[in-house]
C-alpha positions, 0 to 999 in steps of 0.5 A: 501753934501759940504756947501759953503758961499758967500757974494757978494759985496752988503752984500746979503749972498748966501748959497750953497749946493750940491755935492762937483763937483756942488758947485765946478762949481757954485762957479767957475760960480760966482768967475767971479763976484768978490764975497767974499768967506767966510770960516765956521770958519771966519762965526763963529769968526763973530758970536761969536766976538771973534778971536782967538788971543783975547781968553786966553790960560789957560796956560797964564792966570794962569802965570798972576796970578804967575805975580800978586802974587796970589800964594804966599800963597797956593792954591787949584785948586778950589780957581784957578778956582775961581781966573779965573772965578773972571777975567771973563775966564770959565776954567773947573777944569778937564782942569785946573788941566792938566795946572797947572800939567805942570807948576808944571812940568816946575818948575814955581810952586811947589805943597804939599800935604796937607792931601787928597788935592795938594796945588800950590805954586811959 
């Protein structure tokens, strides 16, 4: 089954489903009446308010945190975390310890062992 959404030109939301040809000839039958096709990701970018250009990559939101000097002490991947979380960005630690192994590899931090634990530091 295909899913389609259309919005006509007085907001009324028209949700088609069928095989992939009858939604394919509906949709033909009603592009002559000047609707406005709406893509699944731009229906959820509406619900969700939030596009992409507005979401942070964990990459970048960690650099900020290089640029305001938050690393001029050591620090865990928790105290990172928690650094993020403060700034209102949820960022899993499983992902966040990827992020930061990559700057580390890009020589914008540097990180030591301290007994069973990686501490990073610029």
């Amino acid at each position: 089954m295909v899913k389609a959404n259309v919005i006509t030109k007085d907001g009324v939301k028209i949700s088609i489903e069928g095989t992939p040809k009858e939604v394919a000839d509906l949709l033909a039958q009603l592009k002559g009446n000047k609707l406005h096709f709406v893509t699944d990701k731009q229906q959820k970018e509406g619900r969700q308010g939030i596009s992409d250009k507005a979401r942070q990559s964990p990459i970048n939101l960690i650099l900020d945190l290089i640029d305001g000097g938050f690393f001029n002490k050591p620090r865990e991947l928790s105290a990172i975390k928690n650094a993020l979380s403060e700034q209102g960005y949820y960022c899993p630690i499983t992902s966040l310890s990827t992020t930061v192994l990559r700057l580390v590899r890009k020589s914008q931090l540097h990180r030591t062992k301290d007994k069973k634990r990686w501490l990073y530091i610029q």
